[in-house]
C-alpha positions in Angstrom: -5.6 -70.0 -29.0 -8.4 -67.5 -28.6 -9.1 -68.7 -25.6 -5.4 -68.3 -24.1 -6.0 -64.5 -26.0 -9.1 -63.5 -24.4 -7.6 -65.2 -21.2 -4.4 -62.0 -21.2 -6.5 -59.3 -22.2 -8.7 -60.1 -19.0 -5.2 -60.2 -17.1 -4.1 -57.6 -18.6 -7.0 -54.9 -18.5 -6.8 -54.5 -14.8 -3.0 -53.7 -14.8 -3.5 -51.2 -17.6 -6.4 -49.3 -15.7 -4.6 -49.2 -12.1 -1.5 -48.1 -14.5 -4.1 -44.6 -15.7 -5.3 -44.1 -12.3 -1.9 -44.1 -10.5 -0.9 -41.7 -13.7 -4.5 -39.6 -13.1 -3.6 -39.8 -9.2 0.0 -38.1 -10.2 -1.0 -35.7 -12.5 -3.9 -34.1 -10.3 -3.0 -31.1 -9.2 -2.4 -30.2 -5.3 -2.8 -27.6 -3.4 0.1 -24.8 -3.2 2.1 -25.2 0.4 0.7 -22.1 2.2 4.0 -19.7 3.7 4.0 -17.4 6.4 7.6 -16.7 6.3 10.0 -16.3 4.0 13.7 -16.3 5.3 16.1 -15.1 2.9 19.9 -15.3 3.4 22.5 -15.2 1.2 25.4 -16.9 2.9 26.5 -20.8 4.1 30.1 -21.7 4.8 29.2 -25.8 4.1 26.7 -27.8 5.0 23.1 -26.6 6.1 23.5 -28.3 9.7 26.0 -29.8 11.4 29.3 -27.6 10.9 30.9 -24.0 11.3 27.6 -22.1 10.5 27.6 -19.3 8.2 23.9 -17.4 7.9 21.4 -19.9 6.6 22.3 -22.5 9.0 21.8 -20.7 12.1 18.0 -20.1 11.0 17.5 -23.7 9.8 18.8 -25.5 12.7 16.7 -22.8 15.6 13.7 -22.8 13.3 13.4 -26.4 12.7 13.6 -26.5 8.5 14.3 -30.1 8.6 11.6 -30.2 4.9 14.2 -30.3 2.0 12.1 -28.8 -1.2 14.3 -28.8 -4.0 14.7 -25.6 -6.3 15.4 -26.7 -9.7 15.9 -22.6 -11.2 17.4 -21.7 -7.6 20.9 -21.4 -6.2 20.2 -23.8 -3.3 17.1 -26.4 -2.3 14.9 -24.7 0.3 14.0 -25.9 3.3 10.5 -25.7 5.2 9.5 -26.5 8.6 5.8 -27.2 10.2 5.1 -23.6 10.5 4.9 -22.6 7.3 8.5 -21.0 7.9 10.5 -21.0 4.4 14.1 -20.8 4.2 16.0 -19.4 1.1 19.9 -19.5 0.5 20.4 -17.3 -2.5 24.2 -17.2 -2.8 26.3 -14.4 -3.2 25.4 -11.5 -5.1 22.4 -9.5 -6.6 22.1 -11.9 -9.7 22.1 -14.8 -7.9 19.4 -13.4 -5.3 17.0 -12.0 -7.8 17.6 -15.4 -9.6 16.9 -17.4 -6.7 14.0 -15.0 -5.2 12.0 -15.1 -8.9 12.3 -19.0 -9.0 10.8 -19.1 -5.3 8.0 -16.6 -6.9 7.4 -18.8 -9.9 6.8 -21.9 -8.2 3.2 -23.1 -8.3 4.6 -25.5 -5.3 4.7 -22.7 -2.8 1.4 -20.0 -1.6 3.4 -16.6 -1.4 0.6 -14.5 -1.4 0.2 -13.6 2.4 3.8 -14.2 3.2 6.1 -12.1 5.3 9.9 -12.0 4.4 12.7 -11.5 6.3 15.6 -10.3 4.4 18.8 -11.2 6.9 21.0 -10.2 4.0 25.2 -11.4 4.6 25.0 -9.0 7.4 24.6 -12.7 9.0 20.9 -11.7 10.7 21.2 -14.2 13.8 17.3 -15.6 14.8 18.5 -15.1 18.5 18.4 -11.1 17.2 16.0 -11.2 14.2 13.6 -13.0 15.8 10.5 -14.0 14.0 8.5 -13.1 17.1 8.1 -9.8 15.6 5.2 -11.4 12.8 1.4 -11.2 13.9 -0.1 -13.7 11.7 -3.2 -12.6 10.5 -6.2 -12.4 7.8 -4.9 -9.5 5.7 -8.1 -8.3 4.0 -9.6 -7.9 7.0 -7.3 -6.4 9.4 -6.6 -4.1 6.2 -10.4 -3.2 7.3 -9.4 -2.4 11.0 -6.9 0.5 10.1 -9.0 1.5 7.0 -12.0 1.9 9.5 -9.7 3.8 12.1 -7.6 6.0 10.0 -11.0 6.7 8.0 -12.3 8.0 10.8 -9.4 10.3 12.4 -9.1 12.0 8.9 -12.7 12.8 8.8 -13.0 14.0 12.3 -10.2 16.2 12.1 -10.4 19.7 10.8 -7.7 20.8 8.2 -4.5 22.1 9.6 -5.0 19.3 12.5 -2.5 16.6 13.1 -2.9 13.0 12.8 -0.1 10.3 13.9 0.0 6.6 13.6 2.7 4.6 16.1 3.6 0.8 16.3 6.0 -0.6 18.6 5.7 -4.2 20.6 5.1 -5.0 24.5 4.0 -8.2 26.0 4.1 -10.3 23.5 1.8 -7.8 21.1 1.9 -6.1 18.5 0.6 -1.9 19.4 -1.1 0.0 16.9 -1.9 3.8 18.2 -3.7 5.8 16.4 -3.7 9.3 17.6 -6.0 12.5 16.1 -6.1 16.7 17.6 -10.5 16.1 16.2 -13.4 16.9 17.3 -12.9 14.5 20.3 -15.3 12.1 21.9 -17.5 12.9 24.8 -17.2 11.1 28.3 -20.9 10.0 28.4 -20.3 8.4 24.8 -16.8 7.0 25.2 -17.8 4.0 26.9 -20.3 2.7 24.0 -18.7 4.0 21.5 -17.5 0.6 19.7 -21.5 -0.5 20.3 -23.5 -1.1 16.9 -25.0 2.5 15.9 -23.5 4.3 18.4 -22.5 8.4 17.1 -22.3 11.2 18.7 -24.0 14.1 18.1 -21.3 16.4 16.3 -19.6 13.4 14.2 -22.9 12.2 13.0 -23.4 15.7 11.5 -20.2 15.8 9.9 -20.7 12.2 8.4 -24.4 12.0 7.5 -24.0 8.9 5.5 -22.4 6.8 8.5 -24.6 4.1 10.3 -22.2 3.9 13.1 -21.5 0.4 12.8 -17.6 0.9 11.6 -15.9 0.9 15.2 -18.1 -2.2 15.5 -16.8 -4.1 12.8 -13.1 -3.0 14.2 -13.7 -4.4 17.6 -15.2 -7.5 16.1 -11.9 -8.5 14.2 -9.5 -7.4 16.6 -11.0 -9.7 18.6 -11.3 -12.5 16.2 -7.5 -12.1 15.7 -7.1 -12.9 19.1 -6.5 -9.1 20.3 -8.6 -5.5 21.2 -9.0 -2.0 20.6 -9.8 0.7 23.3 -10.9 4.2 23.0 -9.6 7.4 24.7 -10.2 11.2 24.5 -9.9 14.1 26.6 -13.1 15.3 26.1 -14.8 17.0 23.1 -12.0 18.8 20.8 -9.6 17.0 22.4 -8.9 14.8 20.1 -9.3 11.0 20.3 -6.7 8.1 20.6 -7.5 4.0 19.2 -5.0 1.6 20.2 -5.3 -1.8 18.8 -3.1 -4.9 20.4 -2.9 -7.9 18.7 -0.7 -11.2 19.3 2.7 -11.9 17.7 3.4 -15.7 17.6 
């Protein structure tokens, strides 16, 4: 009989350690799906594919969200494709959006923290007009730096009562930051280097004594790790200077 005994609890152990790994395996925690985009609509006449569309099914059909997350707090499951593209149907009404929007927010399931939302609203934003090509994707911290660096530098070099202006609009597939100031201007002989390490000129290193010239450096350097570039122009010494920065939508 304690033989037969010892004989189960042999059997036996294995199942029951397998049993607290699979559990162990379950409960580890995994990483949060990282989003680039999140879509939010309010409006769906049935189905999400496959019938008269209403708003969210024209965005999940020409996206791709064929990934079905449920929303337990939401109005409606979400759907996701490989893109990190997010799709939300809220339902009608501002209750029912801010309902749906904070239990998106809440969820440790989903990254949100770098993502860009398009609100299409039951306006009924068409992707054929609101088209996501209008996103740059891109390391927010340090393109943060680029216009820090650039906008630093046109408020500095520009005496009080001067203008400063700051444009964005799309061509060729880019995204085009201008950056315009009425400073003290850059001079032709110094124009050329002037993204080089240590590179001042004379006047601006006066008025910035601190400076070790290596800002317009570091901008250069992640434009260009993002895939795009920054260029330089000026009329001359207190003529002002202009930094245009082009980077890629996708």
């Amino acid at each position: 009989m304690l033989k037969l005994a010892l004989r189960f609890v042999v059997l036996l152990l294995p199942l029951v350690f397998s049993a607290e790994f699979s559990l162990a395996q379950s409960a580890a925690p995994s990483l949060p799906i990282r989003v680039k985009v999140v879509v939010v609509t309010m409006f769906e006449r049935g189905e999400d594919t496959g019938d008269v569309p209403g708003e969210f099914q024209l965005w999940v059909e020409r996206e791709h969200l064929d990934q079905i997350l449920p929303l337990p707090s939401g109005y409606h499951h979400v759907r996701l494709n490989e893109d990190g593209v997010l799709g939300l149907l809220t339902g009608v009404g501002t209750a029912k959006a801010a309902a749906s929007v904070m239990a998106l927010g809440m969820d440790p399931r989903f990254d949100l923290s770098k993502a860009y939302w398009i609100v299409a609203g039951i306006g009924g934003g068409d992707p054929a007009d609101v088209s996501l090509g209008s996103a740059v994707w891109a390391d927010h911290d340090r393109l943060e730096q680029v216009f820090v660096n650039l906008l630093a530098n046109a408020s500095k070099y520009t005496d009080a009562g001067g203008d400063l202006a700051l444009s964005v609009q799309t061509s060729d597939g880019h995204a085009v930051v201008c950056i315009r100031d009425s400073g003290i201007g850059i001079a032709p002989d110094v124009l050329p280097y002037i993204f080089d390490l240590f590179v001042q000129a004379d006047e601006a290193a006066a008025r910035s004594r601190s400076g070790l010239g290596i800002g317009l450096a570091l901008v250069r350097m992640l434009a260009e790790l993002h895939g795009g570039s920054v260029i330089a122009a000026s009329a001359g010494l207190g003529q002002g200077s202009e930094f245009t920065v082009r980077l890629p939508m996708k």
